[in-house]
Each structure stands twice: as C-alpha cells, then as structure tokens.
N, C-alpha and C positions, 0 to 999 in steps of 0.2 A: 363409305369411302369416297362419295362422287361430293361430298359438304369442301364447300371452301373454306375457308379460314377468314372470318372477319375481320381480322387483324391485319391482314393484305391489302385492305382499305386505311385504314385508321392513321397510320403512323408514316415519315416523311421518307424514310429510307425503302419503303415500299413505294410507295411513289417515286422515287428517283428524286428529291428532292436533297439538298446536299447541305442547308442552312442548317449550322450545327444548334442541339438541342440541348439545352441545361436541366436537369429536372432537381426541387427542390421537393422534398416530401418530408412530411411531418405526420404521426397517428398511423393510421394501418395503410400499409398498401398489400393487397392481396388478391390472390385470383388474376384477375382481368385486368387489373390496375399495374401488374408485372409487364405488360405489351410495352405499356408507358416507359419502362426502366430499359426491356431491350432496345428498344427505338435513340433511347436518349446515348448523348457523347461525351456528359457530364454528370455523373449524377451527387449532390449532396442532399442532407439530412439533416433534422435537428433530433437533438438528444432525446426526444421521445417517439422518433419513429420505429414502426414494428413492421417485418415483412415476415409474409407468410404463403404458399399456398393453399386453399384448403380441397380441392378437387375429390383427393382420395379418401378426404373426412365422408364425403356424401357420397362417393359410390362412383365417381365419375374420372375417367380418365385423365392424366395430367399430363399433358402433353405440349402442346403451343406455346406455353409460357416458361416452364423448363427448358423446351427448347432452344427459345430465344435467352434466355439467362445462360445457356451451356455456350455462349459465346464468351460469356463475361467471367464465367465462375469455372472454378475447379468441377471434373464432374460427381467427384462425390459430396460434394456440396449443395450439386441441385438435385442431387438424387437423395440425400436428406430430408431438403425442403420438401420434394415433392412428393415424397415415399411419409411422410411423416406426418403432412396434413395441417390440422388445427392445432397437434401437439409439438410441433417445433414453432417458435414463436423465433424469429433472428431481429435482435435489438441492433440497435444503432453501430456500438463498438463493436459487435458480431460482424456486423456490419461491409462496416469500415475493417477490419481483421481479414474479412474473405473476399474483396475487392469488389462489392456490391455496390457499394458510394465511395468517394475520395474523400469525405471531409464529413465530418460530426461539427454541427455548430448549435448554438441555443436557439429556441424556437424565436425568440428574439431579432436575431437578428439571420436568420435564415431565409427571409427574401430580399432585403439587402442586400448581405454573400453571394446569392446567386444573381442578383443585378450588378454586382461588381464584377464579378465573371464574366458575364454576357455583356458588360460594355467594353470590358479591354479587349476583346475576344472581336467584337465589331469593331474598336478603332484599329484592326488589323485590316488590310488589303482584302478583301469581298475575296476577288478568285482566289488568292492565296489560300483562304481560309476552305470555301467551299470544295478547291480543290483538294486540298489535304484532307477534310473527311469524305470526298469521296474515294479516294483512294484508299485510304485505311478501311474505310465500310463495303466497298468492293473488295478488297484482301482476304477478307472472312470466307467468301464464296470461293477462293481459288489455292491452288499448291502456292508455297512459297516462292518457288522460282518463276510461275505465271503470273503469280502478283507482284513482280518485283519487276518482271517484264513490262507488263500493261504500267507498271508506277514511273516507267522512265519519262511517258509521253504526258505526264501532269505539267512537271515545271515547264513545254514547251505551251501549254494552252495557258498558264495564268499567265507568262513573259517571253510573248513569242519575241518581243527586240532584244532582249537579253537585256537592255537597261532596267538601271533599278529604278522601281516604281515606286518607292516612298522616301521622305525628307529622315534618315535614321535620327538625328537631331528632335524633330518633330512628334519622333515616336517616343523616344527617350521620355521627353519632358510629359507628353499626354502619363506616359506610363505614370513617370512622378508625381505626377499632380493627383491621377486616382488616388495612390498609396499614401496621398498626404490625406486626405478626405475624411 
C-alpha cells in the first residue's frame, strides 16, 4: 500500500499541464497503454483498434487504469473490461458505442483526422483552450457545485480586459479553409 502509482509521473494532467491531448490508436491498446486514454481529451481510432485490459487474465489486480477509464465510461463498462481480462476484446464500434473514443476512422487516414483536430483546436486562442480543459479536468476531482464555483474564475484569467481577443472573421475563414483541405 506505501507503491505510488507510476502513472502520476507519465501523463500531463498529472503534472498540471493543461495543453489538450488528442490520442489516435490503431491495433491493441491494453493494460498500461489505457493511462494513455485516461490522460487524453480527445480520443479517436481506426477501424482496427482493439482495447482491452488484461490484469485479471494473470493474476494481478486491475485497478489504476479502470480507474482512470471510470472517469470516461459507464461503471459497468469498466468493470466488464476489467473483470473480464483477455476475454473481452472492445473493438472500435464498441467503442465509439460506450464513449471510449468519438470517432471511428480508416487506418488510413487516422493520423491525418487527428492532425486536423489538433490544428483547429491550436488556431484557437492558447488561454481560451488551456483554460477550458483545465477546468473541465479539475471538475472531475470536485462536487458540481464546487466545480462550477472554481469555473467562474477561468473566463477572468484567459480575458481579464473583457475585450475580445480574436479577429471572429479570421477564425471563420481559418476554420473554412481547413474544411476545404
């Protein structure tokens, strides 16, 4: 009981780090490779990825990474996954069904997707962005009405003048021009 958790190092929301995180996965992600999915603010897939835990298959308790998934998923969902081992396999459309990833795409073209993500996502306002997933990732740790309290004091740190800090025009057409691409 005195073991820390290695995963308390690893990942950016452990660290206070607030730079939202896209995760694309393809082929197995399993065990240890799950910290990766809790940590992430975006996750997509392509048609052949498989998640799994397998802990319980070998004997060993399944804990840290269910837990971190019991943020994202229903609980009897991860108590499936994690109760079940090597013999639940959760495919992509499983997936994407039980709010594991947002999007199913071909392996094809699923680094792409996730670069197109992560650029509209960056031609957004830095605070605006960091602010908002900090606050949504802070939320998790607290009751709704404390985290609703602490969410008032966000909009004052990305726009403390209260003016607006982007050309809307600007954003419009960036936006356009991706979608044309």
């Amino acid at each position: 009981w005195s073991k820390v958790d290695p995963g308390e190092y690893l990942g950016p929301r452990a660290n206070k780090m607030w730079k939202p995180v896209i995760a694309a996965v393809h082929g197995f992600c399993a065990g240890g490779a799950l910290y990766w999915i809790n940590e992430s603010d975006i996750v997509i897939c392509s048609e052949d990825a498989t998640f799994f835990d397998p802990h319980v298959t070998y004997g060993m308790v399944a804990a840290l990474e269910p837990i971190g998934l019991r943020q994202r998923l229903n609980l009897s969902e991860v108590l499936r996954m994690a109760l079940m081992g090597n013999d639940e396999r959760i495919t992509a459309q499983t997936a994407l069904r039980i709010s594991l990833v947002t999007e199913v795409t071909s392996l094809e073209t699923l680094r792409s997707r996730a670069h197109e993500i992560a650029a509209l996502i960056a031609a957004k306002p830095t605070v605006a962005v960091q602010g908002t997933v900090r606050a949504i990732w802070e939320s998790l740790d607290a009751t709704r009405s404390s985290a609703l309290q602490t969410a008032c004091k966000g909009p004052l740190l990305a726009n403390r003048d209260g003016m607006q800090q982007v050309d809307r025009k600007a954003v419009m057409k960036a936006v356009k021009d991706v979608a044309t691409r």
